[in-house]
KELO-395165 format. One record per residue (C-alpha): residue number from 1; residue in three letters; x, y, z. Coordinates in steps of 0.5 Angstrom, whole numbers, m for minus. Last residue first. Layout:
residues N
R|NUM|Ala|X|Y|Z .
...
This chain:
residues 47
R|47|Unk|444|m158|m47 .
R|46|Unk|452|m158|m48 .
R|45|Unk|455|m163|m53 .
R|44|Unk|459|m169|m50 .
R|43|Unk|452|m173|m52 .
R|42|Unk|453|m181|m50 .
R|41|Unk|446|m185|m51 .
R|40|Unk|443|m188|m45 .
R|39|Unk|444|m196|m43 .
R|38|Unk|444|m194|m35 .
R|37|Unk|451|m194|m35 .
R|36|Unk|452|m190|m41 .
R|35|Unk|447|m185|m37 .
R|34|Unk|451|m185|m30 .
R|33|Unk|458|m184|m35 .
R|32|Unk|455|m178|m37 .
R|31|Unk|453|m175|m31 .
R|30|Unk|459|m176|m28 .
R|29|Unk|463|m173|m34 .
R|28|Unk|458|m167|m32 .
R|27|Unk|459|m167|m26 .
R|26|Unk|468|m167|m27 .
R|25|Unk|467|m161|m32 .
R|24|Unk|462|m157|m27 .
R|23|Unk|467|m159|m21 .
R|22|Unk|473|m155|m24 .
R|21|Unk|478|m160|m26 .
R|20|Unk|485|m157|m23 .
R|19|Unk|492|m157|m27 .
R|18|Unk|497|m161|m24 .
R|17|Unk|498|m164|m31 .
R|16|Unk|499|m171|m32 .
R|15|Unk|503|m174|m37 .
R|14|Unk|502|m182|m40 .
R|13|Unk|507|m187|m41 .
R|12|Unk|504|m193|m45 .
R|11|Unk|507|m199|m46 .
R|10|Unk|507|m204|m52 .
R|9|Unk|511|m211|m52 .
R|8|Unk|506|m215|m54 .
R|7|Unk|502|m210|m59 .
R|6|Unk|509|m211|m61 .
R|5|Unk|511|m217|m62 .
R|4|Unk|504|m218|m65 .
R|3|Unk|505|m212|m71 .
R|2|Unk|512|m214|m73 .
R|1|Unk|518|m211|m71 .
């Protein structure tokens, strides 16, 4: 198979867990994404 048959043919196939986020994380996340988005730099470190 070569590289553009298969990037073509490519499919993903995720596992979820059924696992809580605890809210902390998903702020944390949402706080991220809102600087990105206002042209912030990303820092997963904690402050």
């Amino acid at each position: 198979m070569d590289i553009l048959e298969c990037i073509k043919t490519r499919r993903s196939i995720s596992v979820y867990k059924d696992t809580p986020v605890e809210e902390e994380v998903l702020l944390k996340i949402l706080e991220l994404l809102d600087g990105h988005l206002r042209g912030q730099t990303l820092s997963l470190s904690s402050t």
